[in-house]
N, CA, C and O atoms as a Maestro MAE file, in Angstrom:
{
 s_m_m2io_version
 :::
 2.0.0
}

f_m_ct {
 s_m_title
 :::
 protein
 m_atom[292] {
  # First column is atom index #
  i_m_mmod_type
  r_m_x_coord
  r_m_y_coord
  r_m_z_coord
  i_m_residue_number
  s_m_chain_name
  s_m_pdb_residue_name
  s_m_pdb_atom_name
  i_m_atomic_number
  :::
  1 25 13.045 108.381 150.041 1 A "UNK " " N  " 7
  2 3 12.161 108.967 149.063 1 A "UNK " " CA " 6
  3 2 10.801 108.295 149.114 1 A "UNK " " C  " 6
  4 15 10.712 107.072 149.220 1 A "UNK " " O  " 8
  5 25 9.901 108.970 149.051 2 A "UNK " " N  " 7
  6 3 8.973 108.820 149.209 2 A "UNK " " CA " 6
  7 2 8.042 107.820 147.841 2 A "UNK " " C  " 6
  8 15 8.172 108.442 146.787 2 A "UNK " " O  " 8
  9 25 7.430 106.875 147.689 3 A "UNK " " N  " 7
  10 3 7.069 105.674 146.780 3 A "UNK " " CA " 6
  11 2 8.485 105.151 145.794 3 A "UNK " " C  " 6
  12 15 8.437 104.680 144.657 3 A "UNK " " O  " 8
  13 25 9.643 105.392 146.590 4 A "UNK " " N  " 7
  14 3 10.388 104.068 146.190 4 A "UNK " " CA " 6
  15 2 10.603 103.274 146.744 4 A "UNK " " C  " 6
  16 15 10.997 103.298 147.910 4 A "UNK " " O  " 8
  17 25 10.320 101.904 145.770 5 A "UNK " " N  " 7
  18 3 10.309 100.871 146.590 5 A "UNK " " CA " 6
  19 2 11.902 100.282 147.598 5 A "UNK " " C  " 6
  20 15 13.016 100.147 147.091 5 A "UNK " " O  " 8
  21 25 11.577 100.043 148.963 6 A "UNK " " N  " 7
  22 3 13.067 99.635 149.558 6 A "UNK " " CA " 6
  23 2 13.255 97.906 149.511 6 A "UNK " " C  " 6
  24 15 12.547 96.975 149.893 6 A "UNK " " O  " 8
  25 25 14.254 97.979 149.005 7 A "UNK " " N  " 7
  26 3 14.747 96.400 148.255 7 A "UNK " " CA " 6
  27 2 15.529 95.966 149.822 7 A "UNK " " C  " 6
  28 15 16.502 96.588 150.247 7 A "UNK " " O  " 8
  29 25 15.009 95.002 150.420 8 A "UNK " " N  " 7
  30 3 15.641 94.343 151.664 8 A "UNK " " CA " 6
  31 2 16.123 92.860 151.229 8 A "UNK " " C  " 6
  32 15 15.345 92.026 150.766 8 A "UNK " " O  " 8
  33 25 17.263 92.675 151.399 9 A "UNK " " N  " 7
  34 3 17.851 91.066 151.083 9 A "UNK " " CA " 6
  35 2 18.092 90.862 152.292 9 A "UNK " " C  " 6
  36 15 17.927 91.506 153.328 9 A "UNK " " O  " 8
  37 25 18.527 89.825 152.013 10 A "UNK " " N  " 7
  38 3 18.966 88.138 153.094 10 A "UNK " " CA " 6
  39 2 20.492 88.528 153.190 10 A "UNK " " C  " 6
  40 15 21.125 88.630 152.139 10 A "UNK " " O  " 8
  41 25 21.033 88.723 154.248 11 A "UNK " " N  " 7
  42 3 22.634 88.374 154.064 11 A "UNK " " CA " 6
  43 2 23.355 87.556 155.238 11 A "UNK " " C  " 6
  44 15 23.515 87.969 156.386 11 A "UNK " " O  " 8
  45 25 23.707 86.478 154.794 12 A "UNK " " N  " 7
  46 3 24.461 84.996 155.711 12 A "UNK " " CA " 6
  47 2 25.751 85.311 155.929 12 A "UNK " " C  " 6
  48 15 26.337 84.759 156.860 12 A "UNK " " O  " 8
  49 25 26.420 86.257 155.105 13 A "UNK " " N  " 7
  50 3 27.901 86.547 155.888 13 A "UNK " " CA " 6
  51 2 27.934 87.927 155.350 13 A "UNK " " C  " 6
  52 15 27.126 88.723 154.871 13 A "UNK " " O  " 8
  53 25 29.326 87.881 155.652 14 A "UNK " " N  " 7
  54 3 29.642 89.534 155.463 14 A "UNK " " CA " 6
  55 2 29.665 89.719 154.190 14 A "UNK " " C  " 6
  56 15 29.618 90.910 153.880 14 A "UNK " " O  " 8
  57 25 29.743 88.673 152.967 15 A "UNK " " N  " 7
  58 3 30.550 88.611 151.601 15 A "UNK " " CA " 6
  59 2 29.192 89.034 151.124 15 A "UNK " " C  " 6
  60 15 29.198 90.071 150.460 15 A "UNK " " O  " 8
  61 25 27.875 88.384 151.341 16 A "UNK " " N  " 7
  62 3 26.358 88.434 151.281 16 A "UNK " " CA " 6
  63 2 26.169 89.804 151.127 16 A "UNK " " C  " 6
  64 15 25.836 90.413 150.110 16 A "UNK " " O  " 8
  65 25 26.500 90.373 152.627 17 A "UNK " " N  " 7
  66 3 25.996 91.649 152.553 17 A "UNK " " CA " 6
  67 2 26.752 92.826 152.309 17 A "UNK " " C  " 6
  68 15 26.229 93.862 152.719 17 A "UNK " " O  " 8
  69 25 28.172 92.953 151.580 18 A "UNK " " N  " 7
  70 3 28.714 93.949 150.869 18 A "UNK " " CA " 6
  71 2 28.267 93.659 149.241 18 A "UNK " " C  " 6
  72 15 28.466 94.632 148.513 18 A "UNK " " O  " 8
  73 25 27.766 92.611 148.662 19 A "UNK " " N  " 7
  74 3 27.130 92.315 147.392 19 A "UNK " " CA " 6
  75 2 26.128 92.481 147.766 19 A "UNK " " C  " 6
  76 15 25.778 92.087 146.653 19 A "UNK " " O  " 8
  77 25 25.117 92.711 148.316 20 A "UNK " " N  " 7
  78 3 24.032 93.178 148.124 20 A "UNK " " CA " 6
  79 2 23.772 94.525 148.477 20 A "UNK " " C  " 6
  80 15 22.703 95.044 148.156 20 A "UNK " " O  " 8
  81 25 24.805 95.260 149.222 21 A "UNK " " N  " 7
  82 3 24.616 96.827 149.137 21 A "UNK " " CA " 6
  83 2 25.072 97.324 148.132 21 A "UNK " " C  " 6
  84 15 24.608 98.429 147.851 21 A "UNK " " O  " 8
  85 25 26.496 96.549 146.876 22 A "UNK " " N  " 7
  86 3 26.589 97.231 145.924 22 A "UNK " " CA " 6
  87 2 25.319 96.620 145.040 22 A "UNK " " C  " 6
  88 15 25.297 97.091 143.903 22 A "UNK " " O  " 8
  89 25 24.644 96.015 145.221 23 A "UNK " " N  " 7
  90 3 23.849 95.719 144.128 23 A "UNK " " CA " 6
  91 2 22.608 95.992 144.403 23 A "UNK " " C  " 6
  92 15 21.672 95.297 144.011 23 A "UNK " " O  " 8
  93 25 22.458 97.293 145.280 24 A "UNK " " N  " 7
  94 3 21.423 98.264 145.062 24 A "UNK " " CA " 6
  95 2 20.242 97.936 146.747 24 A "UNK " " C  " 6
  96 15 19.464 98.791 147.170 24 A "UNK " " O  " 8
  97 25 20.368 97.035 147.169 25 A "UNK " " N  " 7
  98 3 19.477 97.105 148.367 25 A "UNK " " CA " 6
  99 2 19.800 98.073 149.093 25 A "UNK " " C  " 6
  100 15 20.814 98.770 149.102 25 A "UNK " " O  " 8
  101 25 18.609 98.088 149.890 26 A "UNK " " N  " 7
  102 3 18.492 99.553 150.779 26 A "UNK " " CA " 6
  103 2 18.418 99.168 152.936 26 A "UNK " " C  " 6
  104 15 18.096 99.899 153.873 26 A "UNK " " O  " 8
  105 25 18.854 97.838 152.882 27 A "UNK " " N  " 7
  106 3 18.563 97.319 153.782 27 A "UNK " " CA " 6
  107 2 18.796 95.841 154.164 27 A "UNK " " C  " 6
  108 15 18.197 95.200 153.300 27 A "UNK " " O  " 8
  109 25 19.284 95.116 154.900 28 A "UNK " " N  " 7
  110 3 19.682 94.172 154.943 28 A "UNK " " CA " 6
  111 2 19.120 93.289 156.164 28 A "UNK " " C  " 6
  112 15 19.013 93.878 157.239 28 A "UNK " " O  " 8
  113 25 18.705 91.762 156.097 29 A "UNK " " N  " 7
  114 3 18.344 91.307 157.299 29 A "UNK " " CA " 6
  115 2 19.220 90.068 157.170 29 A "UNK " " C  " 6
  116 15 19.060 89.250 156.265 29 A "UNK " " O  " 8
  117 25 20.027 89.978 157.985 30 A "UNK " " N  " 7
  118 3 21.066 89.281 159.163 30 A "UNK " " CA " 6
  119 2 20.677 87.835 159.628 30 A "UNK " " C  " 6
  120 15 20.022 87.871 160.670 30 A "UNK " " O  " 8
  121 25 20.905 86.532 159.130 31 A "UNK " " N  " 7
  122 3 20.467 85.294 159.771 31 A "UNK " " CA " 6
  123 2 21.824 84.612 159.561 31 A "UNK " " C  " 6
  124 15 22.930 84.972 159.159 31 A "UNK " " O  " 8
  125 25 21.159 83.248 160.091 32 A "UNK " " N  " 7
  126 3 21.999 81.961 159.905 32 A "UNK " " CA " 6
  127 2 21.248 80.838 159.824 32 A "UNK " " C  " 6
  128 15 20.438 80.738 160.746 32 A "UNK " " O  " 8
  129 25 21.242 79.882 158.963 33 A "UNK " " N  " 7
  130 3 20.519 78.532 158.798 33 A "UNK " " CA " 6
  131 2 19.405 78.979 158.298 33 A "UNK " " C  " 6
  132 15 18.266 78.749 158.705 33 A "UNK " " O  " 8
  133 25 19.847 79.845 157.105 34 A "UNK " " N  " 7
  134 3 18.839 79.728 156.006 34 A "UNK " " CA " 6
  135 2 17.912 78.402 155.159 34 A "UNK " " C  " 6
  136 15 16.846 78.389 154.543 34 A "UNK " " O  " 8
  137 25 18.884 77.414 155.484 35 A "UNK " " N  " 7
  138 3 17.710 76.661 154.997 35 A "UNK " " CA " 6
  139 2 16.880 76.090 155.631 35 A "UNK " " C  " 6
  140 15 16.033 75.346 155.136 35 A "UNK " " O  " 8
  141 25 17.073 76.526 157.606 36 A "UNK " " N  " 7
  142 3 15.606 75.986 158.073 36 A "UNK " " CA " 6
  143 2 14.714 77.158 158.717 36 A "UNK " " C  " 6
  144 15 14.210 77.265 159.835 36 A "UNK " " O  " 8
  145 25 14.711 78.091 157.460 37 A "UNK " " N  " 7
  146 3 13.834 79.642 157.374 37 A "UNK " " CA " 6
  147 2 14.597 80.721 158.033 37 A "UNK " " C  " 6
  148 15 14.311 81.912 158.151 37 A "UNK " " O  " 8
  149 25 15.809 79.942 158.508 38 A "UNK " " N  " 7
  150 3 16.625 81.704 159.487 38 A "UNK " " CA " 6
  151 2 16.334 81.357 160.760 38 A "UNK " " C  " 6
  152 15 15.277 80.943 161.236 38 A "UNK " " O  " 8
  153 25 17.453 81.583 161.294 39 A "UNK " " N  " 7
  154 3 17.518 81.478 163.249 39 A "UNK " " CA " 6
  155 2 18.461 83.088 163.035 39 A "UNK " " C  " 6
  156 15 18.840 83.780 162.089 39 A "UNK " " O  " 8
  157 25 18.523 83.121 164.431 40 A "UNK " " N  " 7
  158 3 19.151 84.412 164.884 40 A "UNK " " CA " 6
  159 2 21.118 84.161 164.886 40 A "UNK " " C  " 6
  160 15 21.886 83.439 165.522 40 A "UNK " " O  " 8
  161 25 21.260 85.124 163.889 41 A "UNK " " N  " 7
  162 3 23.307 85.182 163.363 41 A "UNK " " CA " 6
  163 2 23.879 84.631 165.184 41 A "UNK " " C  " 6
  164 15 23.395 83.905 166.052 41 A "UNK " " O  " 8
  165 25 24.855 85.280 165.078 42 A "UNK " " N  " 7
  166 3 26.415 85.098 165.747 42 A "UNK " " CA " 6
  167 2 26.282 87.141 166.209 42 A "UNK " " C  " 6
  168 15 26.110 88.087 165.441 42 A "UNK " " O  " 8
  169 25 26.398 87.128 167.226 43 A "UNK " " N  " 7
  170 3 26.667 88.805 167.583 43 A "UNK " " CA " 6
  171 2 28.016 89.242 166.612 43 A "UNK " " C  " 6
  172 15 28.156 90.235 165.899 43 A "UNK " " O  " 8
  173 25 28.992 88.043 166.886 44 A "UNK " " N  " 7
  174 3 30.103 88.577 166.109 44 A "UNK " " CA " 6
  175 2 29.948 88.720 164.618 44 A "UNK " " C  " 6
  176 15 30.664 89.564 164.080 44 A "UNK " " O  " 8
  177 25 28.879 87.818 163.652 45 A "UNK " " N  " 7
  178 3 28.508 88.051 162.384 45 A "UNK " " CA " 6
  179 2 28.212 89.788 162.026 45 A "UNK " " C  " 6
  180 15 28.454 90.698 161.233 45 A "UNK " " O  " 8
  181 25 27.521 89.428 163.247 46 A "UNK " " N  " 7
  182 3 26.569 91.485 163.021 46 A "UNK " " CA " 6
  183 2 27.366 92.486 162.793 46 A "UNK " " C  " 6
  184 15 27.488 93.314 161.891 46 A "UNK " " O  " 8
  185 25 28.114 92.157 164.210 47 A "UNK " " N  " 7
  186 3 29.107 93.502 164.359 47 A "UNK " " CA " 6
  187 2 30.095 93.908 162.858 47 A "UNK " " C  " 6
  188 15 30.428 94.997 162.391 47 A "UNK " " O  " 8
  189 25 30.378 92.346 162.357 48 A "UNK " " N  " 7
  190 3 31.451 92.087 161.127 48 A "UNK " " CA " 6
  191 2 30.744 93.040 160.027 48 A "UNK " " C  " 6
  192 15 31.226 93.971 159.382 48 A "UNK " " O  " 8
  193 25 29.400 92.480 160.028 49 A "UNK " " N  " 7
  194 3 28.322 92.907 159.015 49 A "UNK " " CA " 6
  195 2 28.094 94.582 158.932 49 A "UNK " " C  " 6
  196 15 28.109 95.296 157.930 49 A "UNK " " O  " 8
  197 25 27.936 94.854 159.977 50 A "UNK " " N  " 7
  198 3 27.907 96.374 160.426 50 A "UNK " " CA " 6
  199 2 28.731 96.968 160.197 50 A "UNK " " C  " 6
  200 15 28.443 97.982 159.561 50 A "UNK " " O  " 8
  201 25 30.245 96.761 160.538 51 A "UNK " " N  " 7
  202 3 31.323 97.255 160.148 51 A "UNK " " CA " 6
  203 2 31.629 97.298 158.683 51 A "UNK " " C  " 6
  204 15 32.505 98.090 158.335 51 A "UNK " " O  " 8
  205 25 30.996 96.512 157.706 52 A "UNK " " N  " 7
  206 3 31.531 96.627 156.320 52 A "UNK " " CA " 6
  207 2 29.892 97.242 155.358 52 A "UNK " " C  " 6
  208 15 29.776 97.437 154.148 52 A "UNK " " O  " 8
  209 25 29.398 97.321 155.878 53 A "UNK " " N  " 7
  210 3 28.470 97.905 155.058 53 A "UNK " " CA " 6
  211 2 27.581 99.711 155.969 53 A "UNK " " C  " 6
  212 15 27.573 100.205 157.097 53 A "UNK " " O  " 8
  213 25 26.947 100.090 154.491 54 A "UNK " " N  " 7
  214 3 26.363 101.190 155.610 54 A "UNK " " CA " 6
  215 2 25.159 101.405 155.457 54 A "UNK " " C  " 6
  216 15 24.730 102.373 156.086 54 A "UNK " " O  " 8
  217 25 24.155 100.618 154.590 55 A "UNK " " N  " 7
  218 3 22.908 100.540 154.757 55 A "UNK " " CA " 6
  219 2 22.228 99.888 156.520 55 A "UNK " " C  " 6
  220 15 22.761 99.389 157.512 55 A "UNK " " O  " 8
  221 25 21.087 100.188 156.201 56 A "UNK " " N  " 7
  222 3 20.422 99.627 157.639 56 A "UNK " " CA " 6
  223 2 20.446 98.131 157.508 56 A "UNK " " C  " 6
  224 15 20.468 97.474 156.468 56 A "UNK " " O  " 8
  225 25 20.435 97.598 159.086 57 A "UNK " " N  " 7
  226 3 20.284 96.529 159.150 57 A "UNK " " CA " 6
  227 2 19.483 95.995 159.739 57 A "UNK " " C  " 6
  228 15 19.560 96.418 160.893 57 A "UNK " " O  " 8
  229 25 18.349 94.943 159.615 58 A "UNK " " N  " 7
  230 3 17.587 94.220 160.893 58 A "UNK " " CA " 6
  231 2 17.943 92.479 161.336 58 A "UNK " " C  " 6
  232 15 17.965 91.812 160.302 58 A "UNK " " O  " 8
  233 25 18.101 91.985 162.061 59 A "UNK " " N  " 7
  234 3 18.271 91.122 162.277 59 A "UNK " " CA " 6
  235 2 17.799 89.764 162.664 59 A "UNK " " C  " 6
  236 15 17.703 89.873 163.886 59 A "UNK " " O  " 8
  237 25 17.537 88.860 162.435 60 A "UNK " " N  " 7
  238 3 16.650 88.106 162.317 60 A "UNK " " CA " 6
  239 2 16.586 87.037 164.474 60 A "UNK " " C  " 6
  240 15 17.283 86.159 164.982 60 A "UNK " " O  " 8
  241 25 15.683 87.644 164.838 61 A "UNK " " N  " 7
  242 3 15.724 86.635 165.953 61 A "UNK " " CA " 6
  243 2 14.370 85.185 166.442 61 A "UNK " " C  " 6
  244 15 13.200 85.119 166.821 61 A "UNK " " O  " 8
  245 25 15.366 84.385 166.152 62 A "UNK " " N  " 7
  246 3 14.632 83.054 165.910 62 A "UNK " " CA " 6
  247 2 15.472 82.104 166.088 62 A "UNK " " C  " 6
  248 15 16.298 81.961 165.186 62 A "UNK " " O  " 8
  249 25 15.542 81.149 167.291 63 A "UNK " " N  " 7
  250 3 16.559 80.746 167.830 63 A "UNK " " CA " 6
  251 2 16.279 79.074 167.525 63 A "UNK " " C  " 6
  252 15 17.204 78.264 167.596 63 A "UNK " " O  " 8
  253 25 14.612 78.600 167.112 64 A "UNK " " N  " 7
  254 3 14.175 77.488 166.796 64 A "UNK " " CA " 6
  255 2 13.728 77.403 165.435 64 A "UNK " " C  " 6
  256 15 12.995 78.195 164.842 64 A "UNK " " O  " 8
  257 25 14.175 76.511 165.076 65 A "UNK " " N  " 7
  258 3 14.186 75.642 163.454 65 A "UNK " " CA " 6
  259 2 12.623 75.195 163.638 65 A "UNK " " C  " 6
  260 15 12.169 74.628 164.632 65 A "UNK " " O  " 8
  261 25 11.764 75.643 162.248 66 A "UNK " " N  " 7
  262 3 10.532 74.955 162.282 66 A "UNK " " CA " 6
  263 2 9.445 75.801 162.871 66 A "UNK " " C  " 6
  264 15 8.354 75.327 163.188 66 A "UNK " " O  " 8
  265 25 9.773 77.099 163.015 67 A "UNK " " N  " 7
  266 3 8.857 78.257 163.793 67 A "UNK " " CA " 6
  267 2 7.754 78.776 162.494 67 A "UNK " " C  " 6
  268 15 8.290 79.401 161.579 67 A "UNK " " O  " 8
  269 25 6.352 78.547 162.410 68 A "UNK " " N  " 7
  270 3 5.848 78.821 160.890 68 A "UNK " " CA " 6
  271 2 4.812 79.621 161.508 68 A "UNK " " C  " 6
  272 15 4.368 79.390 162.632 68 A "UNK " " O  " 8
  273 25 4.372 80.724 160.631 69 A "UNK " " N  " 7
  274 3 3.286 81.659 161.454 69 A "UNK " " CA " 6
  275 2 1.736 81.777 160.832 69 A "UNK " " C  " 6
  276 15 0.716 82.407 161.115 69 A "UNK " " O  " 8
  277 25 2.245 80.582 159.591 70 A "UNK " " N  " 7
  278 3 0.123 80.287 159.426 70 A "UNK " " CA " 6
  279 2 0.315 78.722 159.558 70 A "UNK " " C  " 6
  280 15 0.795 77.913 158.765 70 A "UNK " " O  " 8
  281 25 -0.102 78.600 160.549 71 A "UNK " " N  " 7
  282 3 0.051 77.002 161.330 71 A "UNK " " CA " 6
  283 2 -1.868 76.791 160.491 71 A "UNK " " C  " 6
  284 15 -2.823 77.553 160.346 71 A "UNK " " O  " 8
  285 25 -1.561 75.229 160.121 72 A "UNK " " N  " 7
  286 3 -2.912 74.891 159.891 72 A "UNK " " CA " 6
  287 2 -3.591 73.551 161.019 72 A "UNK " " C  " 6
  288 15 -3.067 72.437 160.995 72 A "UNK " " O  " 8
  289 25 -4.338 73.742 161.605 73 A "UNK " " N  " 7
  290 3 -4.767 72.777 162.471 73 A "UNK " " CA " 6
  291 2 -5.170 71.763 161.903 73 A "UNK " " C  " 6
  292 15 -5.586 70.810 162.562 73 A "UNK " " O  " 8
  :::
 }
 m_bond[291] {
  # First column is bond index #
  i_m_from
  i_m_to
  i_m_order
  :::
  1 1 2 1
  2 2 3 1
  3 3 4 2
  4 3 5 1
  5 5 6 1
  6 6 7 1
  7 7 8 2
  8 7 9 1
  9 9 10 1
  10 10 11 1
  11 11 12 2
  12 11 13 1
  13 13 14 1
  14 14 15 1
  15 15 16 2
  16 15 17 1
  17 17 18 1
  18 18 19 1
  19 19 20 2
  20 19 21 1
  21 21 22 1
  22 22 23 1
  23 23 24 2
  24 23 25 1
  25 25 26 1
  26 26 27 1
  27 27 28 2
  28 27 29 1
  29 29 30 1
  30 30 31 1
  31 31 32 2
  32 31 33 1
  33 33 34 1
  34 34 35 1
  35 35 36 2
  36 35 37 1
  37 37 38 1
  38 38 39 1
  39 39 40 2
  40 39 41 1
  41 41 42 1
  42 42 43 1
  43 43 44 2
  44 43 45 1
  45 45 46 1
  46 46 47 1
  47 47 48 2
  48 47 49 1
  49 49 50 1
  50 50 51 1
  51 51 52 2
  52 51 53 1
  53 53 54 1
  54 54 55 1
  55 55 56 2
  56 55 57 1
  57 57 58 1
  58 58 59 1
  59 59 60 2
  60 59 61 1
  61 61 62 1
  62 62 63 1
  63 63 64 2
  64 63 65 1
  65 65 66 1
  66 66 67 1
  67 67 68 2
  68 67 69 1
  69 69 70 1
  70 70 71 1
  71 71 72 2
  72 71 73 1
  73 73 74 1
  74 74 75 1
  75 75 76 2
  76 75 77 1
  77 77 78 1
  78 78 79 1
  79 79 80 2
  80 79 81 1
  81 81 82 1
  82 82 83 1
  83 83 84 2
  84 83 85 1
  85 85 86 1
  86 86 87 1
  87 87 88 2
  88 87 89 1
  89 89 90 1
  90 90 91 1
  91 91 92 2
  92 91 93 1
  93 93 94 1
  94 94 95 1
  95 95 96 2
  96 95 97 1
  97 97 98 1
  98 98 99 1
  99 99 100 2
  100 99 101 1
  101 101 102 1
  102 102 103 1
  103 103 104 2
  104 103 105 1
  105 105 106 1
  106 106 107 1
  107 107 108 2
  108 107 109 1
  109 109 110 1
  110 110 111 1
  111 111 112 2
  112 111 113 1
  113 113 114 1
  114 114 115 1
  115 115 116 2
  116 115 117 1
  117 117 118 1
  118 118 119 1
  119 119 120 2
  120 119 121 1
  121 121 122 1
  122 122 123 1
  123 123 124 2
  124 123 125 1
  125 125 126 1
  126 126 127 1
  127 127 128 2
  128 127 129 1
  129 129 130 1
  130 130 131 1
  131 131 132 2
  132 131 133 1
  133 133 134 1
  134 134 135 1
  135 135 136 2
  136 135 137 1
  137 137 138 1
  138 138 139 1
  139 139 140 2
  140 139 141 1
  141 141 142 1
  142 142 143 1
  143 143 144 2
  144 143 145 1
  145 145 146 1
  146 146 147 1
  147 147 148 2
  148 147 149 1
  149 149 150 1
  150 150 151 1
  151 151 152 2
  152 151 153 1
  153 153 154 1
  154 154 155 1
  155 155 156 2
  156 155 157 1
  157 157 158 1
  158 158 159 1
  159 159 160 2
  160 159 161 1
  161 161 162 1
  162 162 163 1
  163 163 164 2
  164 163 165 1
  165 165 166 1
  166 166 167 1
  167 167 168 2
  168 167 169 1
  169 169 170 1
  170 170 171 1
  171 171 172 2
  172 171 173 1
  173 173 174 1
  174 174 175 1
  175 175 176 2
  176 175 177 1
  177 177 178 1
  178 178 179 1
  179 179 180 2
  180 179 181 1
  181 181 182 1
  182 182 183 1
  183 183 184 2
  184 183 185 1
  185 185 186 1
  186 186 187 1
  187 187 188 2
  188 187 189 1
  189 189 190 1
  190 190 191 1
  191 191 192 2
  192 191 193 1
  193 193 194 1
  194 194 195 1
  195 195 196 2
  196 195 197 1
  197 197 198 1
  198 198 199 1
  199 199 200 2
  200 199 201 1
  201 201 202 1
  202 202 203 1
  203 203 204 2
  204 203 205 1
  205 205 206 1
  206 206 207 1
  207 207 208 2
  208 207 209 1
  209 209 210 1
  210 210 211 1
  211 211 212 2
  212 211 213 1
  213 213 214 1
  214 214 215 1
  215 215 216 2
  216 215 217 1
  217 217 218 1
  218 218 219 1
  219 219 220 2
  220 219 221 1
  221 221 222 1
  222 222 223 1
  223 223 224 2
  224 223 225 1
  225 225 226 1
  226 226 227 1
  227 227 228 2
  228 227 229 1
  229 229 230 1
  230 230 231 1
  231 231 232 2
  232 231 233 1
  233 233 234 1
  234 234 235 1
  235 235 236 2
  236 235 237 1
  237 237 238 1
  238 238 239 1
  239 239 240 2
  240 239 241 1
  241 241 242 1
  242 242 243 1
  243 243 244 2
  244 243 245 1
  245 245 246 1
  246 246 247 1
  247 247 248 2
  248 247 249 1
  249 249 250 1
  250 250 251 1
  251 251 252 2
  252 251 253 1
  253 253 254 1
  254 254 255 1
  255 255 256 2
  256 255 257 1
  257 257 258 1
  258 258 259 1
  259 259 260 2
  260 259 261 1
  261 261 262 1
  262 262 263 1
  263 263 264 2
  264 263 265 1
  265 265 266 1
  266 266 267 1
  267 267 268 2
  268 267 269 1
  269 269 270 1
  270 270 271 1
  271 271 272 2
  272 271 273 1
  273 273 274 1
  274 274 275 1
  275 275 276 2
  276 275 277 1
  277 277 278 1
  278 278 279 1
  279 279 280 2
  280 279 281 1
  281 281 282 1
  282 282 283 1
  283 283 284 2
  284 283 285 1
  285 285 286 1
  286 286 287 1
  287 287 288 2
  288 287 289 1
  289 289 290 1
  290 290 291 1
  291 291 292 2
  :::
 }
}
C-alpha cells in the first residue's frame, strides 16, 4: 500500500523472526553478532528463517566486526 509505513526488524533466530511477523513487521533482516553491529547469519539460519515465516527477507552481509560507514578522519 501505498504511504504505509514498512516496519523492518532485526531477527537473530528463528524465535526473533516468527515474533516479529506476528507482531506486525512487514519485513525482516537476518544477522548474527548483533552486538558488534551484525555480520552475515549461518545459510542454515536463513533457510530455518525462511521456512517459518512469510514476510520478505533481507539479509545482512558483513563478515567483519567494526565495519562503520561515517568514518571520521
Amino acid at each position: 500500500m501505498p504511504g504505509v509505513p514498512l516496519l523492518e526488524v532485526i531477527a537473530c533466530s528463528v524465535a526473533d523472526a516468527v515474533a516479529a511477523e506476528r507482531g506486525g513487521a512487514g519485513r525482516l533482516e537476518i544477522v548474527r553478532a548483533l552486538e558488534a553491529g551484525g555480520l552475515t547469519p549461518l545459510l542454515s539460519l536463513v533457510k530455518e528463517i525462511v521456512a517459518a515465516v512469510s514476510i520478505p527477507v533481507r539479509v545482512m552481509l558483513r563478515e567483519n566486526p567494526g565495519f562503520e560507514t561515517n568514518r571520521r578522519s
